[in-house]
C-alpha angles and dihedrals in degrees: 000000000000131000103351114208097259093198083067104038132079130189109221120197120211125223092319092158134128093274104057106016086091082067086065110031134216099294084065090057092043098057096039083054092053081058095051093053095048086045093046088042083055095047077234118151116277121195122181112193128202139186109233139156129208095212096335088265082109103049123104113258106171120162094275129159093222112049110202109214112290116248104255091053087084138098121248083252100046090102099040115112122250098268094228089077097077093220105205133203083253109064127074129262120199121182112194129182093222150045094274126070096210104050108086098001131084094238085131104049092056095047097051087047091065096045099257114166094154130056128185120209142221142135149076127352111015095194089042128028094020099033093055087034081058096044090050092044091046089057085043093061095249125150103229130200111195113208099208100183095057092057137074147170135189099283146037088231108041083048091049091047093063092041094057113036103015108044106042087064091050110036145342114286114221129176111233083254096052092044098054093042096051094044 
């Protein structure tokens, strides 16, 4: 995939914030860094997504065997951005109550407004926030690109398991490297 159309594509970052940045790590930030710059460098649409409640009254509970922390177990700074990241009054911030960045958002909306038909992915966790933000984008009609070595899970084996099974029926998978060379 050589030279994408930057006026419609977004690059769309996935839950890169104080509280679960520590799952990834900093080479994560760092690549994902090196895609804001190529996509700021193209004027080209940036939306950081991030995972937030209000009192815990919004947040999914559903019967499950395996309870994630509640919401107000967290600490004040648990939503802000890395601030690596550089987050800037231009780009678009979406805050969702779920895994996925679409349900419950108007992700779409805004996207569709400005002519994307493309979004390239990246962010925490691959098997969680960006695989559900994928599936959704895949039913909405969207090209993905799926950066896979700006993402990360918990484990080796939940992150290789999207990637291989999950990703290649829904989009293109790039490294950072292969993404900034060929565009």
């Amino acid at each position: 995939m050589k030279d994408i159309d930057f006026t419609k594509t977004a690059l769309v970052l996935i839950d890169l914030q104080k509280g679960i940045v520590p799952i990834g790590g900093d080479e994560i930030v760092e690549k994902s860094v090196q895609l804001v710059n190529r996509f700021r460098e193209q004027n080209g649409f940036i939306s950081f997504v991030r995972v937030d409640f209000q009192d815990g009254k919004d947040a999914l509970t559903p019967e499950t065997d395996q309870k994630p922390s509640a919401p107000q177990e967290r600490p004040a700074d648990w939503a802000e951005f890395d601030p690596r990241l550089n987050v800037q009054e231009s780009d678009y911030i979406v805050t969702k109550r779920q895994w996925g960045a679409f349900f419950g958002t108007d992700l779409d909306l805004q996207l569709r407004r400005r002519g994307i038909d493309t979004i390239v992915l990246c962010g925490i966790a691959t098997n969680i926030g960006v695989e559900s933000t994928a599936r959704e984008a895949f039913q909405y009609g969207y090209n993905q690109i799926f950066i896979t070595d700006a993402m990360a899970t918990f484990t080796k084996e939940e992150h290789e398991a999207t990637l291989s099974y999950i990703f290649p029926k829904i989009g293109k998978l790039r490294t950072t490297q292969q993404f900034l060379t060929e565009n």
